[in-house]
DOBAFI-919937 format. One record per atom (N, C-alpha, C): residue in three letters; x, y, z. Coordinates in steps of 0.001 Angstrom, whole numbers, plus 500000, padded with zeros to 6 digits. Atoms other than C-alpha are relative to their C-alpha. Layout:
! residues N
AlaXYZ
...
//
This chain:
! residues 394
Unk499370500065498685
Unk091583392912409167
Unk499212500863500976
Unk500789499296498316
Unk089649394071412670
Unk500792501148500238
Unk499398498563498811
Unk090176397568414351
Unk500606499426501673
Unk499932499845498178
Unk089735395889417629
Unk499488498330500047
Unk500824501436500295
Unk088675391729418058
Unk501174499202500928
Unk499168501038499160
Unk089848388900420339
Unk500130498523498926
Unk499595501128500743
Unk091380386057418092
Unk500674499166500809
Unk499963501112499265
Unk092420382529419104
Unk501851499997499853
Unk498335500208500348
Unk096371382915417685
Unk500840500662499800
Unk499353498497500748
Unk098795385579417158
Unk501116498839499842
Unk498758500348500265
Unk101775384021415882
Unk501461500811499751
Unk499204498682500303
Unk104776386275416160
Unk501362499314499418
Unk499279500710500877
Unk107587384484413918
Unk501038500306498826
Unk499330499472501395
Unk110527385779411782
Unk500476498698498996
Unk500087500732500696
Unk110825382526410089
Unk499261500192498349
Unk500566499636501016
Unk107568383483408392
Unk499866501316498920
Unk499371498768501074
Unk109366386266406951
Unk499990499630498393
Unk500102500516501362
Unk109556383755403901
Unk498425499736499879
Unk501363500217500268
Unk105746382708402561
Unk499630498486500326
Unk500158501956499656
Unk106528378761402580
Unk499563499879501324
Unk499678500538498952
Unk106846378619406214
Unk498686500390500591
Unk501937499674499179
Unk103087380551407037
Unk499318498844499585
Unk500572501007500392
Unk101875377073405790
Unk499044499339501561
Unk500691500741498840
Unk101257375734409152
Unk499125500837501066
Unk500887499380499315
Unk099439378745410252
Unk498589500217499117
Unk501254500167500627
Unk097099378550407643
Unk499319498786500202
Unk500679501280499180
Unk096436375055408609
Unk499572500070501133
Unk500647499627498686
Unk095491376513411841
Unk498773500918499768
Unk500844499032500640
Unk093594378916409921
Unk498394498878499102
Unk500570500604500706
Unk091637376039407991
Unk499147498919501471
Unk500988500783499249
Unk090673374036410822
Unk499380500860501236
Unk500487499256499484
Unk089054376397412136
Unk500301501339501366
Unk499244498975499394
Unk091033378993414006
Unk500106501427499231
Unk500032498648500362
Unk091033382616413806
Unk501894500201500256
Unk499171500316500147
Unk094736382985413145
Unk500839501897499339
Unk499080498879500577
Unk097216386484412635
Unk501645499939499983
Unk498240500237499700
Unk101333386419411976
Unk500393501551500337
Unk498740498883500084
Unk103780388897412890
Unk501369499682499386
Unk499203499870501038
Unk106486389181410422
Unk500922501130500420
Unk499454498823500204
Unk109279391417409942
Unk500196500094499264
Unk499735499285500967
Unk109639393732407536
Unk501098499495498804
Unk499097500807500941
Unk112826392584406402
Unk500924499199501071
Unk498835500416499191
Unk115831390482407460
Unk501196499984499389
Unk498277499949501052
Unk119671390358406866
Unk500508498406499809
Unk498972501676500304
Unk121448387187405542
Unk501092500547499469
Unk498459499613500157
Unk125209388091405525
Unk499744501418499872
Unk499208498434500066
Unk125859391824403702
Unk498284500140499144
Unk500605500315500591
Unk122257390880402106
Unk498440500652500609
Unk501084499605499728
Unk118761392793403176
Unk498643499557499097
Unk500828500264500660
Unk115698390853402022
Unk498688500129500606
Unk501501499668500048
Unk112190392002402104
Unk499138499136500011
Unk500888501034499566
Unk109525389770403769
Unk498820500075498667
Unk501258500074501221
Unk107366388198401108
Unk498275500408500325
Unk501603499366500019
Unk103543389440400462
Unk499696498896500543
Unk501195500683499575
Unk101059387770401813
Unk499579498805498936
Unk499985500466500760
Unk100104384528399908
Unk498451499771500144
Unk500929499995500015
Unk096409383236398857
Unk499949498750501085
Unk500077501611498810
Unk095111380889402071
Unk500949500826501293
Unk499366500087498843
Unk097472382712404129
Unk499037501084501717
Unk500602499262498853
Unk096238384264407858
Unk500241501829499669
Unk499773498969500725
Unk096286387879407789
Unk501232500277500873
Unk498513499289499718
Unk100107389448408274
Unk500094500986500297
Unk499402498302499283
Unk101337392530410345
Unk501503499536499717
Unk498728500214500554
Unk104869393345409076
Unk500477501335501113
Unk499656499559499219
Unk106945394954411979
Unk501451500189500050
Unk498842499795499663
Unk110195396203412338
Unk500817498981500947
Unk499414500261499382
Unk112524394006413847
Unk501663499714500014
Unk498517499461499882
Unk115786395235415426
Unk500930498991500972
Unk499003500710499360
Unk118707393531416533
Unk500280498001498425
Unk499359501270501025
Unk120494390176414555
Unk499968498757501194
Unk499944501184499220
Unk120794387930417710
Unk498899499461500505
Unk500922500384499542
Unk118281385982418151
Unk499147499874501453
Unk500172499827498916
Unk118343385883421904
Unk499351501134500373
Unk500464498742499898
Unk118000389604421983
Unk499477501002499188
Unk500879499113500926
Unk115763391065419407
Unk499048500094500304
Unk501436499777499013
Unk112788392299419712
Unk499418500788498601
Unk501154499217501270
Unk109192393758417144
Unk499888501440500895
Unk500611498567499706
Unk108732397516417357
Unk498401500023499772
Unk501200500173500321
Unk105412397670417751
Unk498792498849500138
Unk500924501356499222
Unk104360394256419302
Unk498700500257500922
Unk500693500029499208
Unk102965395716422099
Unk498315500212499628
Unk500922499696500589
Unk100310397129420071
Unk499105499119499159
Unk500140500875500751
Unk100015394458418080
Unk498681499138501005
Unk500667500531498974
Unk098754392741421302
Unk498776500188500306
Unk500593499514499801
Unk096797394768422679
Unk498729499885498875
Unk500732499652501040
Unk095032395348419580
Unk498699498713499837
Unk500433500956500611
Unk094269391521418971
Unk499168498760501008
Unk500944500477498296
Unk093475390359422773
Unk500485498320499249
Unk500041501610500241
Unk095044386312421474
Unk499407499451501194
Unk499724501162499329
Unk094038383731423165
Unk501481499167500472
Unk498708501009500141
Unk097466381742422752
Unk500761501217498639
Unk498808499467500669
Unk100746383700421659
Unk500875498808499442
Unk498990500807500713
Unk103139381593419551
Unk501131501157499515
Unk498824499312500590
Unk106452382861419775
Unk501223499221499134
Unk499245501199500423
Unk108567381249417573
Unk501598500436499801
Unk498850499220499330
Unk111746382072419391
Unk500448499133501156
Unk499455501011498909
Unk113934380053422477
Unk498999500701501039
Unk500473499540498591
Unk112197380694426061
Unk501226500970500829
Unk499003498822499403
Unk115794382031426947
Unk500303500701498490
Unk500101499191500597
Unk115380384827424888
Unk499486501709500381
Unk500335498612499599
Unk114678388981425558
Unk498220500230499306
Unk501375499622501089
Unk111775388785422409
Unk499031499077501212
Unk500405501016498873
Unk110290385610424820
Unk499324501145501372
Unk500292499428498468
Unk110378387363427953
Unk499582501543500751
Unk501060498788499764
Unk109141390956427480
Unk498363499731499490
Unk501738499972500680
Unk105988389861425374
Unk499193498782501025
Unk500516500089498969
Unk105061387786428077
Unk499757500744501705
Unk500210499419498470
Unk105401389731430935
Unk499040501411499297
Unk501184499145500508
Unk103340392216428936
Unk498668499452499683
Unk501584500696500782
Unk100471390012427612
Unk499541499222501483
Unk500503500128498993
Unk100169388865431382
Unk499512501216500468
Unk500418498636499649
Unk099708392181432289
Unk498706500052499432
Unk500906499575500954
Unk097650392897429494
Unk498310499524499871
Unk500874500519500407
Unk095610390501428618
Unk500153498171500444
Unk499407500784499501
Unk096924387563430249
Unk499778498319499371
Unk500294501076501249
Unk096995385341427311
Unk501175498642499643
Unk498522500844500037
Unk098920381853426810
Unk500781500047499613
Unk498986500079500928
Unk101964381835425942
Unk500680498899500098
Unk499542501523500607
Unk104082378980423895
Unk500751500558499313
Unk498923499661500884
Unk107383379357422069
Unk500588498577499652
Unk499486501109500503
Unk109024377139420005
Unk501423499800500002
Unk498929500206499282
Unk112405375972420765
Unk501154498925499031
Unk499541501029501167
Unk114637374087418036
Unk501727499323500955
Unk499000500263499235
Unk117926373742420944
Unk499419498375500320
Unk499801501636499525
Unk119470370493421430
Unk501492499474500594
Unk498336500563499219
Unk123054370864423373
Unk499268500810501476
Unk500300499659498615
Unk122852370916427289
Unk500119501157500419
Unk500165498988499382
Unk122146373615429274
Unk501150499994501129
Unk498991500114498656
Unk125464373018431713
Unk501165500435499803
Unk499167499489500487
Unk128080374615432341
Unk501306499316499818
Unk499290501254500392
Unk130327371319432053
Unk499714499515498908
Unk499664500335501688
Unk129198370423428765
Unk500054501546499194
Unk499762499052501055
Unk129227374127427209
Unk501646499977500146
Unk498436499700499724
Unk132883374474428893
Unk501102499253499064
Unk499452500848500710
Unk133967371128427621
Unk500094500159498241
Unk500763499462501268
Unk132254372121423991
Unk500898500926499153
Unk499814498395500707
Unk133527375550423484
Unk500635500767501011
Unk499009499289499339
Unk135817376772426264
Unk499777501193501068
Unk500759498865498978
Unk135699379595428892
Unk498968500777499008
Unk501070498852500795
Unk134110381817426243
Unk498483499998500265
Unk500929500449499596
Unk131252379969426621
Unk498918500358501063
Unk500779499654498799
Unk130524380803429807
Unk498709500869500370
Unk500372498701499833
Unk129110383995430265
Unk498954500005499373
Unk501474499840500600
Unk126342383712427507
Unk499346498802500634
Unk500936501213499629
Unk125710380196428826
Unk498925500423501434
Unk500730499838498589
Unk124762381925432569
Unk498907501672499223
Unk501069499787500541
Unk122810384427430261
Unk498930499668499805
Unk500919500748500720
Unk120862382252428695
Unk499247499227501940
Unk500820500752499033
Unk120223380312431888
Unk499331501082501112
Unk500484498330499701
Unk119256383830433514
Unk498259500233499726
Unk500977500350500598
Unk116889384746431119
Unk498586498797500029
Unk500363501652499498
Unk115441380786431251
Unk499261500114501038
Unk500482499583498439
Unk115096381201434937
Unk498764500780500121
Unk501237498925499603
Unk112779384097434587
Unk498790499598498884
Unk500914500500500760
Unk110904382984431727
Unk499155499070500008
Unk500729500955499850
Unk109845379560432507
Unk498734500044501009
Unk500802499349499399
Unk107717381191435067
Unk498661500518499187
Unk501139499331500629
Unk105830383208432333
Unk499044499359498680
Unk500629500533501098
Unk105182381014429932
Unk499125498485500175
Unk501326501318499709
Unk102245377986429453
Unk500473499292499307
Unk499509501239500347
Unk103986375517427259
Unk501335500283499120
Unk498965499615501136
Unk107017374892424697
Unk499861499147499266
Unk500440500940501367
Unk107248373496421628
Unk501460499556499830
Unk498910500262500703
Unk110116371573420711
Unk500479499216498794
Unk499767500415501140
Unk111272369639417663
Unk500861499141499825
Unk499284501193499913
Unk113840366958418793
Unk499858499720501503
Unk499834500446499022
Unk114279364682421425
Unk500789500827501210
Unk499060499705499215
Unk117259366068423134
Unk499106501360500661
Unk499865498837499697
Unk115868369403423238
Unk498303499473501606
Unk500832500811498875
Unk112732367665425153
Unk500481499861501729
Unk499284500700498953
Unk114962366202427832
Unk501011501343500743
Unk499307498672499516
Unk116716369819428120
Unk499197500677500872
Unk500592499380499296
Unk114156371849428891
Unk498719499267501339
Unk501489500882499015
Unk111969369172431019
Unk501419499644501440
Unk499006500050498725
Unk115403369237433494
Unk500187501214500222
Unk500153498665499376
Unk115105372912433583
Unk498893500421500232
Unk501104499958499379
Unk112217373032435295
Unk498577499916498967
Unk501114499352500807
Unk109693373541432195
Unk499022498469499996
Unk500707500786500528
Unk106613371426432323
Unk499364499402499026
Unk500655500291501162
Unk104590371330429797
Unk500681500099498166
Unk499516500218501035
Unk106257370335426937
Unk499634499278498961
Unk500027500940500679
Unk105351369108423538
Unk500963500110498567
Unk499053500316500732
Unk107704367620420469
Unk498795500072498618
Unk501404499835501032
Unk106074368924417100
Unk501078499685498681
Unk499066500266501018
Unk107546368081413294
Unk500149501767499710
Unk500202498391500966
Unk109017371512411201
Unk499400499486498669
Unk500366500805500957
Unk106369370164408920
Unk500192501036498325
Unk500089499764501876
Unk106460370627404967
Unk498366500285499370
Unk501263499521501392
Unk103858371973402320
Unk499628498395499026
Unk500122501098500946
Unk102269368662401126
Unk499727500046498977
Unk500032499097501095
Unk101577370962398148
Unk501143499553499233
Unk498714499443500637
Unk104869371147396844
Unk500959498514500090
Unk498973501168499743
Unk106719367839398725
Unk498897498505500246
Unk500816501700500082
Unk104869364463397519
Unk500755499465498739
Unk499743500640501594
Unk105593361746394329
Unk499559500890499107
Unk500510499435501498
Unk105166363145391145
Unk501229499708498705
Unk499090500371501732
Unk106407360978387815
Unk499894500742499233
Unk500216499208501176
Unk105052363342385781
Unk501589500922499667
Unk498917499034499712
Unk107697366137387317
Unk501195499559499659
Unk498604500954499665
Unk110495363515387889
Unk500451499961498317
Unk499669500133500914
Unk110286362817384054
Unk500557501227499188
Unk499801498420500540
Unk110330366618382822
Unk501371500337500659
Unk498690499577499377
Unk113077367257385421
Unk501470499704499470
Unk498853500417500532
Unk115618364549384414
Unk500171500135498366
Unk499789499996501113
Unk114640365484381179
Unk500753501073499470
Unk499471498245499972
Unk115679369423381189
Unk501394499757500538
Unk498094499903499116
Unk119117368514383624
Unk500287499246499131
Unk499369500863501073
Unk119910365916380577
Unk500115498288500911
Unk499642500848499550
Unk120268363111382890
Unk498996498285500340
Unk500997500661500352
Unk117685360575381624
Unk500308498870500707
Unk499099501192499677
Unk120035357839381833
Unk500669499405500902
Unk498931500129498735
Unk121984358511385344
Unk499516499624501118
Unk500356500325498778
Unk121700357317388561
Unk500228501701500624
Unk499941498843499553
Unk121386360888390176
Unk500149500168501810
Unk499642500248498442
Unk122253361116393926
Unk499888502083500587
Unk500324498377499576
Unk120860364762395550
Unk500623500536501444
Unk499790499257499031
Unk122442367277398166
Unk499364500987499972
Unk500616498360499919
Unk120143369852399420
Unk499981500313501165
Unk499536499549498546
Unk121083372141401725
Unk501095501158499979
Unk499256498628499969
Unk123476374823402669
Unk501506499495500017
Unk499143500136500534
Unk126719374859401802
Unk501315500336501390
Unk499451499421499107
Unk128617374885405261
Unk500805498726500794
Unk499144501440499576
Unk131053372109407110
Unk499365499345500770
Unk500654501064499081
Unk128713370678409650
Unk498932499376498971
Unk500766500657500831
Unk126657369914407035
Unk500829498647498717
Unk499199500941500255
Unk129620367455405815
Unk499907499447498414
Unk500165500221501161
Unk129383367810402160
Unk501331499911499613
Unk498579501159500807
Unk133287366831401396
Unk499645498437500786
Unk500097501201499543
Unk132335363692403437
Unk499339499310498996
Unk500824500491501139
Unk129962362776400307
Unk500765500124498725
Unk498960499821500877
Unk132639364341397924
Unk501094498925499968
Unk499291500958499421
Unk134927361623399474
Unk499913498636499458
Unk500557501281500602
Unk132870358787398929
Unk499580499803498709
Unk499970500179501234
Unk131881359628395643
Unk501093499966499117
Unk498780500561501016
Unk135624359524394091
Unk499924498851500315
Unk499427501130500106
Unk135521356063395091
Unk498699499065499390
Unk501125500272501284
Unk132511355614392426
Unk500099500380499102
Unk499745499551501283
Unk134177356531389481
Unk499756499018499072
Unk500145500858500806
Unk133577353179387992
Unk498196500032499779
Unk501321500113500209
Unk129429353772388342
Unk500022501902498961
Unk500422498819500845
Unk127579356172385758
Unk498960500798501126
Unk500673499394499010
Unk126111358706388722
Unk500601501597499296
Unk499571498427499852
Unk125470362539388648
Unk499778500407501865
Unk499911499591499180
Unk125865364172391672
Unk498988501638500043
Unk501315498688499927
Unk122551367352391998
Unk500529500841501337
Unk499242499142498813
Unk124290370268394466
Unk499539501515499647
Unk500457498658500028
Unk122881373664395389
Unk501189501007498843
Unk499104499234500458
Unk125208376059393577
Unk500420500786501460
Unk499251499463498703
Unk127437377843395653
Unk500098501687499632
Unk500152498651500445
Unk127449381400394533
Unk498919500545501103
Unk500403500094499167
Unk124658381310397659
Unk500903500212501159
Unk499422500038498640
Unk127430380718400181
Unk501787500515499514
Unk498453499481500645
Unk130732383133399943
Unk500583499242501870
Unk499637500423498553
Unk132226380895403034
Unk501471499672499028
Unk498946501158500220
Unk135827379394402904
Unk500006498589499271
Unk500515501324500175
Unk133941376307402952
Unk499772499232498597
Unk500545500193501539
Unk132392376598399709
Unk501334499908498961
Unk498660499776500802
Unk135956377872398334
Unk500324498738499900
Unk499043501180499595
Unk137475374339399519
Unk498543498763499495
Unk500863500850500660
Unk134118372622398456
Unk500437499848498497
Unk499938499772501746
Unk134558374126394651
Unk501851499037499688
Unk499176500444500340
Unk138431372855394759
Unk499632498646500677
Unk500645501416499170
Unk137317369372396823
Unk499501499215498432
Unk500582500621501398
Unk135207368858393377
Unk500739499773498688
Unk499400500502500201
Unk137843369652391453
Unk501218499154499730
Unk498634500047499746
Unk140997368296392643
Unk499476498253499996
Unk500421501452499393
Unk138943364747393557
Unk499611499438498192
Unk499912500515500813
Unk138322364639389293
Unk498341499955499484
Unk501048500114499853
Unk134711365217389999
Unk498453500542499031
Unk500168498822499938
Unk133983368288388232
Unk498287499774498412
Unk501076500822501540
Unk131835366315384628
Unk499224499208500927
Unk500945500444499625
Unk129693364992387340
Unk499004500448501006
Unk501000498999499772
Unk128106367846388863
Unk499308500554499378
Unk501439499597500504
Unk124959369362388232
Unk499653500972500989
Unk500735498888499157
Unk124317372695389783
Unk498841500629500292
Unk502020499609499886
Unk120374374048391127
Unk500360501080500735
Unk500863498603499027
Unk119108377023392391
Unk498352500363500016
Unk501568499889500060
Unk115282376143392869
Unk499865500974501320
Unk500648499422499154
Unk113207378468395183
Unk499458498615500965
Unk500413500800498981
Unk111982376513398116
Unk498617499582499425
Unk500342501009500649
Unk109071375589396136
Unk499753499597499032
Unk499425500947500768
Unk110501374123393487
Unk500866499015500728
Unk499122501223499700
Unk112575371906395343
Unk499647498792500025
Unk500597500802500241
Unk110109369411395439
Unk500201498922498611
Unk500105500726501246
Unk110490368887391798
Unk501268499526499765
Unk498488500560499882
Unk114347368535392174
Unk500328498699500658
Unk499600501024499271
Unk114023365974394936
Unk499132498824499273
Unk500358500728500954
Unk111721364075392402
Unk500685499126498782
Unk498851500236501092
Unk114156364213389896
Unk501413498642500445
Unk498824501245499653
Unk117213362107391931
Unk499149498878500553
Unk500624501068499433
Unk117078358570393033
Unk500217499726501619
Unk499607500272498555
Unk118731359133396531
Unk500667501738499956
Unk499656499043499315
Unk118974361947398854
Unk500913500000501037
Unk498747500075499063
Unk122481362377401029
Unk499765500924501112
Unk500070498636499100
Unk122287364653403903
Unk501605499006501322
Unk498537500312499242
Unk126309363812405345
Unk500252500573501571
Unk499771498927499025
Unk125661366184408516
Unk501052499179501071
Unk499001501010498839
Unk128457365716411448
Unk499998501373500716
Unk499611499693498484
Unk128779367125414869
Unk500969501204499876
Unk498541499391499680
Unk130983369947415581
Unk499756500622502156
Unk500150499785498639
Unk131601371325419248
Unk498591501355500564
Unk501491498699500204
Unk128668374576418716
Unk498970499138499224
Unk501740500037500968
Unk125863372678416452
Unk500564498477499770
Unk500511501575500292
Unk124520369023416282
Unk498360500095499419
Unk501588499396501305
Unk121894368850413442
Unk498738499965500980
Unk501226500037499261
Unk118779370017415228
Unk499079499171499875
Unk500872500761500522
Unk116243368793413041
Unk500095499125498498
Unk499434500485501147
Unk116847368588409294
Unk499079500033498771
Unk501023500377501033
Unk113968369293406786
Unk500176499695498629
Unk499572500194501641
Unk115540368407403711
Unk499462498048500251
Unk500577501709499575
Unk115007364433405476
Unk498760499804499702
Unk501175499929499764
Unk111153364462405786
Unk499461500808498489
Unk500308499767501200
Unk110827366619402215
Unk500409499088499202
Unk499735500422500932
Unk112700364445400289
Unk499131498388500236
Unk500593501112499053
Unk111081361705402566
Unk498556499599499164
Unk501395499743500591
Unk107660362797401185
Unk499655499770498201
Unk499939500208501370
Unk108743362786397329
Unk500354498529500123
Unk499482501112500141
Unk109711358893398207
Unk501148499798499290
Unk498588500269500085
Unk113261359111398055
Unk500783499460501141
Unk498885500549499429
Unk115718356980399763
Unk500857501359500402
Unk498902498819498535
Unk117341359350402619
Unk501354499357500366
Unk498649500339499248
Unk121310358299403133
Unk499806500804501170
Unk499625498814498970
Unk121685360310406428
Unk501423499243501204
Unk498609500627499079
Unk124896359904408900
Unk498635500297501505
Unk500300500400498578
Unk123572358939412954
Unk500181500923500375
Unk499561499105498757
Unk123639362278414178
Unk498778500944500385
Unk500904499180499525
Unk121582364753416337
Unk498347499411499722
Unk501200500788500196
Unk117863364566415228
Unk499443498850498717
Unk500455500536501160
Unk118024362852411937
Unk499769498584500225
Unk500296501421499434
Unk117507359119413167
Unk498257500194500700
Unk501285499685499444
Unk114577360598415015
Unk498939499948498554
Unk500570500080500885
Unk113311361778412082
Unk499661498717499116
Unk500269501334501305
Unk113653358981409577
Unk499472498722500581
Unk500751501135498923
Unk112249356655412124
Unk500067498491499369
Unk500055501156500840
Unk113520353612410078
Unk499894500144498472
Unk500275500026501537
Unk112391354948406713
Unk501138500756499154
Unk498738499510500536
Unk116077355817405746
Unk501019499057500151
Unk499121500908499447
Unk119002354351406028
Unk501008501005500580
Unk498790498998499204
Unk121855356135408248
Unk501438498930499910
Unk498060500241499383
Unk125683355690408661
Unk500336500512500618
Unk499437499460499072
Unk128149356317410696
Unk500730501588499672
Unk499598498812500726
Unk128768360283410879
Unk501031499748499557
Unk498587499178500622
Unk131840361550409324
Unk500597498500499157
Unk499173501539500131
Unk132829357363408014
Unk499842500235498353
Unk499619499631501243
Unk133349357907404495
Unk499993498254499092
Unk499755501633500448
Unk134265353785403909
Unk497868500016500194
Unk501474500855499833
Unk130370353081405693
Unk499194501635498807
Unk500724499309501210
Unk129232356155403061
Unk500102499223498915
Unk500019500620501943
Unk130311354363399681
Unk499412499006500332
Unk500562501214499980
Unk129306350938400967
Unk498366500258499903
Unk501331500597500474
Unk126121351885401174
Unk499206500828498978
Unk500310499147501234
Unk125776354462398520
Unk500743498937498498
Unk499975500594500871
Unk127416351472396471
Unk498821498836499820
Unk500564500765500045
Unk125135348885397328
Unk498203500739499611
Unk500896499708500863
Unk122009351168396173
Unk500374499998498775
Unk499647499859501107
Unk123637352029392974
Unk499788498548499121
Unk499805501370500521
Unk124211348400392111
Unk498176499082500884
Unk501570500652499685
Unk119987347644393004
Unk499774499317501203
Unk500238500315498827
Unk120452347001396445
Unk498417501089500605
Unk500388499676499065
Unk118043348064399057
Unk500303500683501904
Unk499353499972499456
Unk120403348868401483
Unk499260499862501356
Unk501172500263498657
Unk117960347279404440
Unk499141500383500180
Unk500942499291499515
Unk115613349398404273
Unk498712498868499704
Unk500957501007500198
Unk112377347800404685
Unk498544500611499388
Unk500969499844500216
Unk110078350025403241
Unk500002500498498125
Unk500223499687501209
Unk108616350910399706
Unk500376501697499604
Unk500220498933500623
Unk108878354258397796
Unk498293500747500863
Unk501303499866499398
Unk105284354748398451
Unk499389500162501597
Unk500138499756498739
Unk105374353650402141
Unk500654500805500302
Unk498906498422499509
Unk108175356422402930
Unk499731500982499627
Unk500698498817500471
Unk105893359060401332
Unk498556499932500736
Unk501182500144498991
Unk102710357683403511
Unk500722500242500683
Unk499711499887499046
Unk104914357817406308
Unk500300501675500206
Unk499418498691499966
Unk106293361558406105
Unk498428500978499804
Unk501186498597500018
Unk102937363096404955
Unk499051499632501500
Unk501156500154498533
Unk100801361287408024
Unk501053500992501163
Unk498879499817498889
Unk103537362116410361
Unk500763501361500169
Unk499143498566499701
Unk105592365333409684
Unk499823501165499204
Unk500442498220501339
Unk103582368155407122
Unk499559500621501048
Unk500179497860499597
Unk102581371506407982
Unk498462499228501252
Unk501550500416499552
Unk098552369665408819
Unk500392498777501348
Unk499329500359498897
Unk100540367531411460
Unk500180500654501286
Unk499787498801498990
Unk102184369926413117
Unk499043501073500051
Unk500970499517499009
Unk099467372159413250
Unk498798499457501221
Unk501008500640499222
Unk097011369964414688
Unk500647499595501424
Unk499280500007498795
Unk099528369087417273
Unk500175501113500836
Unk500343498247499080
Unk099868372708418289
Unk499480500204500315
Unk501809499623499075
Unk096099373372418684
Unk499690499408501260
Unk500960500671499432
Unk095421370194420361
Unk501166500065501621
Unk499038499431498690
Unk098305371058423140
Unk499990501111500572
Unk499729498839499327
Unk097773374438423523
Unk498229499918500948
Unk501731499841499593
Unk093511373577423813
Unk500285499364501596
Unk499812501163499179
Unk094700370881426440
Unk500750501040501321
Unk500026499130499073
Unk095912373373428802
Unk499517501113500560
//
């Protein structure tokens, strides 16, 4: 690592607090970019303090920084400024909203400074108004909403592009004044998320389920993510031989989960679960293992599925994606899935019966083509190249 050197990227990112997710900066790193992350030290998940992983082989080089505060809006790296200074970027990547405090001091410093681009990435996809937050979520609402649009206000000023990751959020910030906008995938490790019979065979061989039609939920264990809506439809498949593949819940101490665990067994369910706890990458070999991937997500008045990377991974292992019509997942699957209607439980079994029983359920593409489609289109080497060639372009 340099004392002192002008590089083309600083990436400042608590995402890449995990190791998976520096994937797409090493792909920035490979095609030829001089490339550094900022990390924090650690982060909290619930009552839970976990320690940002080492550095992996391939990855850019990592500064690990203190960072204080839990709300995303208003946190901030001890020690950024320096960071800066130090590294003279070309192009900052904050990977943080534009209405944000982290956003809007490290630009008004790196103009100062060194007056270097800046680009943040932006995963929002409910309106910026105060008629749909009101309607949404009530007076409460308010007050952070004229925050946020505050913030916003002063920011869009300082910054040179945004990155966003669904449509909606596109159409948000391109009515709040922000020009330069581009729509990038949260791409995947084509490492880890492609076919592999080899795996698929070993897998169903170890879970016992040689013989079963296997049907996969991966994902977090929380109600917008509409996993009794799949619980639902599967009591009314008690006459098919199916296992059902579900994170374990010992992950999520919610209510939710409580009323999930009785949901499973009060519905009779309980001899057709199959509990996982792979690391993020192993999951690959899990989504290998089933023949169809569910992702049930539904709407609530705070959160409409942003993006959805469990779609586009399992996408990549050539698995059949059920997904319900909501937020970005239609975007995503661009045809190479099949969707229902959220929360419809009847249009879930119909068409989780009509695979079971060797349908196709319309879809028009192969195994194979729905694994070409996801790796051209939405990995890590995607989305970086999209980043470069947007940030070069201004």
């Amino acid at each position: 690592m340099c004392n002192s050197c002008s590089i083309d990227v600083l990436a400042i990112s608590s995402a890449c607090h995990t190791a998976i997710n520096r994937k797409v900066y090493s792909d920035m790193l490979s095609a030829g970019s001089s490339v550094v992350i900022v990390v924090p030290t650690e982060m909290s998940f619930g009552n839970t303090i976990v320690k940002a992983d080492a550095p992996r082989d391939g990855d850019p080089d990592v500064i690990y920084l203190k960072l204080v505060g839990s709300n995303a809006r208003m946190n901030y790296f001890v020690g950024i400024f320096n960071v800066i200074k130090k590294y003279s970027p070309k192009y900052i990547v904050i990977d943080n909203d534009p209405a944000s405090i982290m956003v809007l001091q490290i630009a008004i410093f790196s103009k100062i400074i060194n007056k270097a681009n800046i680009f943040c990435i932006s995963y929002e996809n409910l309106p910026l108004t105060l008629h749909s937050s009101y309607t949404r979520r009530g007076f409460s609402s308010v007050i952070p909403l004229i925050y946020k649009k505050f913030i916003l206000a002063l920011s869009k000023t300082l910054i040179t592009g945004l990155f966003v990751v669904n449509d909606d959020g596109h159409q948000i910030f391109k009515s709040n004044g922000i020009k330069n906008i581009c729509k990038i995938p949260l791409g995947f490790d084509s490492n880890y998320f492609k076919i592999d019979y080899e795996s698929r065979i070993q897998k169903r061989k170890q879970l016992g389920v040689e013989n079963k039609f296997v049907i996969g939920y991966f994902g977090r264990i929380s109600y917008e993510k509409g996993v009794h809506t799949l619980l639902l439809a599967l009591s009314r498949l008690l006459k098919y031989d199916w296992i059902l593949l579900i994170d374990k819940f010992d992950r999520y101490h919610n209510s939710y989960a409580k009323a999930i665990n009785e949901q499973i067994d009060n519905e009779g369910l309980s001899d057709r679960v199959i509990y996982s706890s792979p690391s993020h990458i192993n999951i690959g070999k899990f989504m290998n293992a089933v023949d169809v991937v569910v992702m049930p997500s539904i709407s609530t008045p705070v959160w409409v599925e942003q993006y959805g990377r469990v779609a586009p991974e399992a996408m990549a292992c050539g698995k059949i994606v059920i997904a319900s019509n909501t937020g970005a997942i239609p975007m995503l699957l661009n045809g190479h899935g099949i969707l229902f209607d959220e929360g419809d439980v009847n249009d879930l079994t119909n068409t989780l019966t009509e695979i079971i029983d060797g349908g196709d359920g319309g879809l028009l593409f192969c195994s194979q083509e729905i694994s070409d489609y996801a790796h051209k289109s939405l990995n890590t080497v995607k989305q970086a190249k999209s980043m470069l060639t947007f940030m070069e372009s201004i």
